[in-house]
N, C-alpha and C positions, 0 to 999 in steps of 0.2 A: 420443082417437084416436091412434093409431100415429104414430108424426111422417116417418117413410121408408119408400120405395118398397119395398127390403132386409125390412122387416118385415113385411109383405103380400101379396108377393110368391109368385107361385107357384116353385119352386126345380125343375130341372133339367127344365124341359121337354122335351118330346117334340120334335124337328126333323124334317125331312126334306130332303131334299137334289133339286135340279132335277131329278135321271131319275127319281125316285120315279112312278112310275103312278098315274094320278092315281085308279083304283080301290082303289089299298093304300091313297091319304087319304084318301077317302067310308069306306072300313071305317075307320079313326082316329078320325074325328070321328063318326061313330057308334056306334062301340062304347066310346070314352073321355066322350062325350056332351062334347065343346070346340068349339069354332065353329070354330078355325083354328090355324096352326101355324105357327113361325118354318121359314123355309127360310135354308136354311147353303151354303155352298160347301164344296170340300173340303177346305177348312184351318178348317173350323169357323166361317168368319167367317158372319155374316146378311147375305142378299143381296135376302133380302123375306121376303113372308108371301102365305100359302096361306089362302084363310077360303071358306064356305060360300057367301059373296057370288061369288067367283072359282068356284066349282064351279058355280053358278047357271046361267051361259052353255052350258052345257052339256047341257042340259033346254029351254032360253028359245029357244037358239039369239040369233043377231043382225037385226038389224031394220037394214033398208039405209037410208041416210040420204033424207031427202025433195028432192025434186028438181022443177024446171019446168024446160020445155024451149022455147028461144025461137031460132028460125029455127036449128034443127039443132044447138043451142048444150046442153050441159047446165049449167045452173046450180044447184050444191049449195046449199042454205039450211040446211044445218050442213057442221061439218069430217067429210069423205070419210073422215080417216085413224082416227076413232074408230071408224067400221063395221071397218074393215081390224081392228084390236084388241081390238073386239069380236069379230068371225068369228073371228078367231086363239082367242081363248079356247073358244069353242065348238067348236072344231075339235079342240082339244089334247090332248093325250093323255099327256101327263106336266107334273108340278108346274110345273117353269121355261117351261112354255107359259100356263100361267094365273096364275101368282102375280100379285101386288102389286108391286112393285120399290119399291123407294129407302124402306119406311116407318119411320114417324115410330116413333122409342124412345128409352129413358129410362135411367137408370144409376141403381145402388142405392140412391147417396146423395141421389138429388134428393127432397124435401119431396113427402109422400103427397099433399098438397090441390094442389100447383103440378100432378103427373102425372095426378091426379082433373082438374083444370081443363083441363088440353090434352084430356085426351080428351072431354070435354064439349065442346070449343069444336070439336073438329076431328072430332065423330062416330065417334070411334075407338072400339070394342070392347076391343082388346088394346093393348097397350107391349111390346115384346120389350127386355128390362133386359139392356144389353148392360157387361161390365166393360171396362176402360181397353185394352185392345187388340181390342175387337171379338166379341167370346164373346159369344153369348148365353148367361146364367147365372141367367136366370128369365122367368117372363110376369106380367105386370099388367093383371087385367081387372076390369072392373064387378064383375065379381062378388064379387075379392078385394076390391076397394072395401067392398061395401056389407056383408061379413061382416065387416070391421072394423068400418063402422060399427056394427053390432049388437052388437058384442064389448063395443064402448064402452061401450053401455048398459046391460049386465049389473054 
């Protein structure tokens, strides 16, 4: 099997940038058939990711958190401010409304089975493979995973 991320890797991803509409990404992700996309700021840096999970709220809509009410009092039995971020997303109408923020990525040289194992443990689909000043200069998804592994076994 491959020993780095660099070898597996899908190479020069597709981005999109916060004002992107979030209708240019449903045509993206379905006519490239990818789940999701690195979002970049204007100096190219990754500021999140865009995935078909974030485009969801949009269809779903948000579901207001569960509530009793005890002498005029409202008492939330979840946190208020997830409804708020969930509504936001469904509401949204360009990328930097619905993205992902802060996610989890990986650099070229790190060990293929260490980025295989984060993303298993952490549910993750993609890795946006950022170089040593913040570039996104590939993506790592399941799926390049598991055609390496097959590659292996030819």
């Amino acid at each position: 099997m491959p020993k780095t991320v660099a070898e597996v890797m899908s190479r020069n991803p597709i981005t999109v940038k916060p004002e992107t509409p979030l209708q240019e990404v449903v045509q993206i992700l379905a006519e490239r058939r990818i789940s999701g996309l690195p979002v970049v700021d204007q100096s190219d840096k990754l500021i999140g990711v865009v995935s078909e999970t974030d485009l969801m709220w949009q269809e779903t809509g948000a579901t207001p958190p569960a509530y009793i009410m005890i002498l005029d009092s409202v008492i939330y039995l979840e946190n208020p401010s997830r409804y708020e971020r969930d509504l936001h997303k469904a509401l949204g109408q360009t990328v930097g409304e619905v993205m992902s923020r802060d996610p989890v990525t990986t650099n070229p040289d790190q060990p293929l089975q260490e980025a295989a194992r984060l993303m298993h443990e952490r549910s993750i689909h993609r890795l946006p493979v950022l170089d040593a000043t913040g570039h996104v200069i590939g993506i790592l998804t399941r799926g390049d995973i598991v055609r390496a592994m097959a590659a292996h076994q030819d």
